[in-house]
N, C-alpha and C positions, 0 to 999 in steps of 0.2 A: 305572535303565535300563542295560542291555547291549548294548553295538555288534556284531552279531552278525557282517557283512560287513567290519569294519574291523580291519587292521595296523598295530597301532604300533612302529615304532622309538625306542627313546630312546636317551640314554648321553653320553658327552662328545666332546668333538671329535676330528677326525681317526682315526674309528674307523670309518669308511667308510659311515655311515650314509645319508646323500644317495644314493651311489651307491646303494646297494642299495632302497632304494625304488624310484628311477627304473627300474632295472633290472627288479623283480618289477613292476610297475605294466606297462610293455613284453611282458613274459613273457606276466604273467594277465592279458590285456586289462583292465586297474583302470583306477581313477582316484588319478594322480601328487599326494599334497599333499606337496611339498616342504619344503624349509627355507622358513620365512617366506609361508610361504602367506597367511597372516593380515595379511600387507601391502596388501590390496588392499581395505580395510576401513580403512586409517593414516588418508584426506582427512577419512573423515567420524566419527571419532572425538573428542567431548570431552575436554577435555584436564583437567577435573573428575573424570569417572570414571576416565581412563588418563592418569594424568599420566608413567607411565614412560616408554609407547610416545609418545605427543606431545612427549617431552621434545626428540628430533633431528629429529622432523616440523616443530616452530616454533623449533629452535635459529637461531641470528643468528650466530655467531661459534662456528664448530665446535675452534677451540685451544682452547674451555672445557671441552668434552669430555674431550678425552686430558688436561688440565691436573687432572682434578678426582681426590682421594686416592684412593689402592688402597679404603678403607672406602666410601668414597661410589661408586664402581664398581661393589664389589659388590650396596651395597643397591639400587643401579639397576638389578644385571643382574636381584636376588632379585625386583624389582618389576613388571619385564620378561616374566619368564615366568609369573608370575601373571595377568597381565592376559594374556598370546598365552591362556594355558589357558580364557580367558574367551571369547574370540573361535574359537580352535580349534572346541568344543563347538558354537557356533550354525554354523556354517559345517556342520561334520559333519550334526547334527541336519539337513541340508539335503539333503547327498549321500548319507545313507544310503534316502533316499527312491528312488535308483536303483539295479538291480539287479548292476551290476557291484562289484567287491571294491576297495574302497580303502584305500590304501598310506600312512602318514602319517609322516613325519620328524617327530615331535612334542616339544613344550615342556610338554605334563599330563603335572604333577606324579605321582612313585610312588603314592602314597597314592589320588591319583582315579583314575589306570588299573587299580588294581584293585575299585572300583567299576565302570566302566563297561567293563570288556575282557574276553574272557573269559581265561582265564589264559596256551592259549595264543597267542594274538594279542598278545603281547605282547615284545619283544625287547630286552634291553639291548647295545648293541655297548661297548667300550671300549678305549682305546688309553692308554698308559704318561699320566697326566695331565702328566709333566715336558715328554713331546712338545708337546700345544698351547700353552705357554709359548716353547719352545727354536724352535718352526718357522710359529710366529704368522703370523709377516709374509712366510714362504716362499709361498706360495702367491700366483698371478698374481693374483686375484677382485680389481676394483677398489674395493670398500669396503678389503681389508687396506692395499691400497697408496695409497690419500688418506689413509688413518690415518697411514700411514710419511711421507708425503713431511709431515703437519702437524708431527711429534714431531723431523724433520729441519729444520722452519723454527722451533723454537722457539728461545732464546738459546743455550740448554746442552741440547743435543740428545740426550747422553749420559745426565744427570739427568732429562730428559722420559722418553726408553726406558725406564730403571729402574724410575720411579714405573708406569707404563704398566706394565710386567711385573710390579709388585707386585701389582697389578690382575689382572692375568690369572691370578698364583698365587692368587688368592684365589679364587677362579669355578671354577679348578682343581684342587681342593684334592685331598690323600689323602680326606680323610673324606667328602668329596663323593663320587669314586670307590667308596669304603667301601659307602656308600649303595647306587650304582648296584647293587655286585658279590654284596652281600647283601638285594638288595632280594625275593628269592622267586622272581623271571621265570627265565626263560631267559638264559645270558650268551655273551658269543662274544668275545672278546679279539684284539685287534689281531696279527696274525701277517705279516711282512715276505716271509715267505718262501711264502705261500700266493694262491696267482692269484689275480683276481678272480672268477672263474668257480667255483674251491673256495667261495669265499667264499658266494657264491650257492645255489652247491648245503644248505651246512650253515645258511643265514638258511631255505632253503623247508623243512627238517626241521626245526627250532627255532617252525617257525608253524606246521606242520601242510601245509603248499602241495604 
């Protein structure tokens, strides 16, 4: 099956992807699925089938979290976005039933968007991967900053950041990137020096909009 009315955005962070959804979603009268859209599906999720996503839904003591190794971060995040790719699809499967064009900040995997995308509906953004490690916790959103203030209440607040960033290099990786850059799609690379509105203009030529 091919999502014939659906945009995806993929790629890593800080590569303006959120924005630019919200933005063409606004533009093309769409429908907006943001980051984490797939949250509103979290209460009534078993935690048998999704144990990644139920893991901070039924967490007790969230210092376990940032406490737990760079390797056990990653297979969390890996576990993470397997399961969003699960719930993404019935979600969509839902909205494609409406005639308007929908906009998807997504977590499916390269490999299924090009089963289900046409090729071009498909967009990779990407930004310097060393960025989302170095500017993590810059950002106001308050999930970064209850991360920061837990990693600041631990004993050796110093040694908590580090491990915590070992974490994020790993989610982060060059090959990861690698992946995204050579993955077939479309690419658009993080540029400091181009508006947002450049930006906009080169994502509606990159999907055909």
């Amino acid at each position: 099956m091919r999502y014939q009315n659906v945009y995806f955005i993929t790629g890593n962070a800080y590569a303006g992807k959120s924005t630019m959804v919200k933005l063409l979603a606004e533009k093309h009268n769409g429908i907006l699925c943001e980051e984490n859209y797939h949250d509103v599906m979290l209460p009534e999720l078993d935690k048998e089938q999704f144990p990644c996503l139920t893991y901070t839904r039924d967490l007790k003591d969230w210092h376990d979290f940032i406490r737990r190794t760079p390797e056990e971060y990653e297979e969390w995040m890996d576990g993470v976005s397997k399961e969003c790719e699960i719930l993404e699809l019935r979600i969509l499967n839902k909205l494609i039933e409406q005639e308007k064009p929908v906009f998807v900040d997504t977590n499916i995997s390269i490999e299924t968007l090009k089963e289900i995308a046409e090729p071009n509906h498909v967009l990779i953004m990407l930004a310097n991967p060393q960025i989302s490690v170095s500017r993590f916790f810059d950002r106001p959103d308050r999930e970064k900053q209850f991360l920061y203030r837990l990693i600041m209440e631990e004993p050796d607040p110093d040694k908590a950041m580090e491990n915590y960033r070992q974490g994020l290099m790993r989610i982060n990786s060059q090959a990861k990137y690698d992946c995204f850059l050579h993955s077939g799609f479309n690419v658009i690379l993080r540029d400091g020096g181009r508006s947002v509105l450049q930006t906009l203009r080169l994502v509606e030529d990159a999907l055909g909009l």
